[in-house]
C-alpha positions in Angstrom: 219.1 152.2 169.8 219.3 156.2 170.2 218.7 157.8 173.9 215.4 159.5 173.7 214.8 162.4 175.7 211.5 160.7 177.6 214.8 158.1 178.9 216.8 160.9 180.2 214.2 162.4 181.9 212.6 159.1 183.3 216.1 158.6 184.5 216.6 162.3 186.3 212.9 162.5 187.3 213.4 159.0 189.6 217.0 159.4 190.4 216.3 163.2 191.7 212.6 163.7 192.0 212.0 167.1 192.5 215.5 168.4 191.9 214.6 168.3 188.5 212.2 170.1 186.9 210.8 172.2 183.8 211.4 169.7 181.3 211.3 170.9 177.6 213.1 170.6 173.7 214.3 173.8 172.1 215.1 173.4 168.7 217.6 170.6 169.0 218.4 170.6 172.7 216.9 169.0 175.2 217.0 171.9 178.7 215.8 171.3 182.5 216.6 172.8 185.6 218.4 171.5 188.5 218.3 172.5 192.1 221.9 174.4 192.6 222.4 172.4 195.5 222.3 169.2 193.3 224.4 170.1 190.3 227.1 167.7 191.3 225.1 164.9 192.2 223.5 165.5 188.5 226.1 166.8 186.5 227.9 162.9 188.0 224.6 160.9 187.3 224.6 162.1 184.0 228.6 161.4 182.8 228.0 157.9 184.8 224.8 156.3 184.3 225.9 153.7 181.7 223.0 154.3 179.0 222.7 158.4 179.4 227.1 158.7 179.2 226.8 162.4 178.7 230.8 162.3 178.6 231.7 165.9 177.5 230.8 169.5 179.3 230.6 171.9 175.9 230.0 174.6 177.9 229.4 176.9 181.4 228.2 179.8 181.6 226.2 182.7 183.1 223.3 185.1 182.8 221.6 187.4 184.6 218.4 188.1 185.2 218.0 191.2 187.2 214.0 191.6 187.2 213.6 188.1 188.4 212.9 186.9 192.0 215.6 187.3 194.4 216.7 183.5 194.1 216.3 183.8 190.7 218.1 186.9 189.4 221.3 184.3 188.4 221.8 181.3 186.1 224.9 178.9 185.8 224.2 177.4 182.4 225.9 174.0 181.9 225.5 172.1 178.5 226.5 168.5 177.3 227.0 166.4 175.1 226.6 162.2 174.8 229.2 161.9 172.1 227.5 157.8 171.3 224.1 158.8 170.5 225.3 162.5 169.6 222.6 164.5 171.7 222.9 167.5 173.4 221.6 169.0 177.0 221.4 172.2 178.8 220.7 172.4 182.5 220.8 175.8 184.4 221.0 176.0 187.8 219.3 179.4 189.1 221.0 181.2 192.2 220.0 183.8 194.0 221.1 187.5 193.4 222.5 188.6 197.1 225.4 185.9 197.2 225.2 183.7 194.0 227.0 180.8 194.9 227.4 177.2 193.5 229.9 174.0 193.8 232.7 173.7 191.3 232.3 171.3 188.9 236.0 170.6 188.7 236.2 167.3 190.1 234.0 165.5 187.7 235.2 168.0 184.1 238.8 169.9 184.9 237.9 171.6 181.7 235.3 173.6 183.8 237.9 175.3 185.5 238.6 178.2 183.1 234.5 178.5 181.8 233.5 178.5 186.0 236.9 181.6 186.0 235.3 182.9 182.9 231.9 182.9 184.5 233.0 183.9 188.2 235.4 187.7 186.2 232.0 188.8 184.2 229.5 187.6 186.7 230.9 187.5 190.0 229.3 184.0 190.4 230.8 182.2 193.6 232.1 178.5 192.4 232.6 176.7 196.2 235.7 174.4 196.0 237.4 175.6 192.7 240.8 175.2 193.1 241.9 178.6 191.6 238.9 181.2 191.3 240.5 184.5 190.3 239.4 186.8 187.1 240.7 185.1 184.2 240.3 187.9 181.2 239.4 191.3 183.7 242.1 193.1 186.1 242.5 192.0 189.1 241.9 195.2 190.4 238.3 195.6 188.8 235.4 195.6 191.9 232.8 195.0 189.2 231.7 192.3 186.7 230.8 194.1 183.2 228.4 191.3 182.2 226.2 191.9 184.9 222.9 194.0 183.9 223.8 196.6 186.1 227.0 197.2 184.3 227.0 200.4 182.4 227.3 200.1 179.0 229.6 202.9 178.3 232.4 204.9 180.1 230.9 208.2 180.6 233.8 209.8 181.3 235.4 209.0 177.5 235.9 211.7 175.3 237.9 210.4 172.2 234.2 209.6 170.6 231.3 211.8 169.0 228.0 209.8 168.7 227.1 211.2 165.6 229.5 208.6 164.2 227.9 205.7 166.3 224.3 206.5 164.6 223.1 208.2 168.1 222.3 211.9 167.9 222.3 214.2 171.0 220.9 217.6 171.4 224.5 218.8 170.6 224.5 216.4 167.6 221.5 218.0 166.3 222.8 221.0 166.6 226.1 220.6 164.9 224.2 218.9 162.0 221.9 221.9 161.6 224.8 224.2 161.2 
């Protein structure tokens, strides 16, 4: 018999009460979220419980969400996947914006480590306890995390580029093109 996502959440929902919460299916996924402070505990339930065996972590990852309430201006994203009944989940765990820190997942997926180092160089997201957090892709040298909404966009200082090749026209621009 197939796991049915009214079983996973039955599960969650009496394991973890309020922990848990905003239950719904997008597209083919089934998402909640989970208290940060219980990722662990979940994220272990989850790859343990006999009849959920969500066995495989596809995927961590973060977003930002500057406009949101202080404890909510960060997301760590983690999805997974039952590879018996083939099914799918996503759980974020939403942290606040002035320190956003969460435990390392490491101990129960060591394929984590790189996706939380991925996460931590664009994000600046704190993983407690992971045994080597350092900027995987960015210099080490860089104070700020380019994926963050604050980042800008583009170096204003560059001057190898003319935006009338990048579709964007500038009063200069205009005025070239009159010419």
């Amino acid at each position: 018999m197939a796991l049915k996502t009214s079983v996973i959440q039955e599960k969650l929902e009496s394991k973890f009460g309020d922990k848990v919460t905003g239950f719904t299916q997008v597209k083919d996924i089934f998402s909640f979220e989970v208290a940060p402070e219980a990722n662990n505990e979940v994220m272990r339930f989850l790859k343990e419980d006999p009849a959920l065996r969500f066995n495989f972590l596809t995927d961590v990852c973060g977003v930002h969400y500057p406009d949101e309430q202080p404890e909510r201006q960060f997301a760590v994203v983690y999805h997974m996947h039952n590879w018996f009944d083939n099914i799918r989940i996503r759980f974020k765990c939403f942290l606040n914006g002035e320190n956003p820190e969460i435990d390392t997942v490491t101990g129960l997926f060591l394929g984590a480590n790189w996706q939380e180092r991925e996460t931590y160089d664009f994000y600046g997201i704190i993983f407690k306890g992971h045994p080597q957090l350092k900027r995987i892709l960015n210099m080490d040298e860089m104070v700020s995390f380019p994926l963050r909404k604050e980042f800008p966009m583009e170096d204003g200082g560059r001057t190898d580029k003319d935006d009338r090749f990048f579709g964007r026209v500038t009063d200069n621009a205009t005025q070239i093109n009159q010419e």
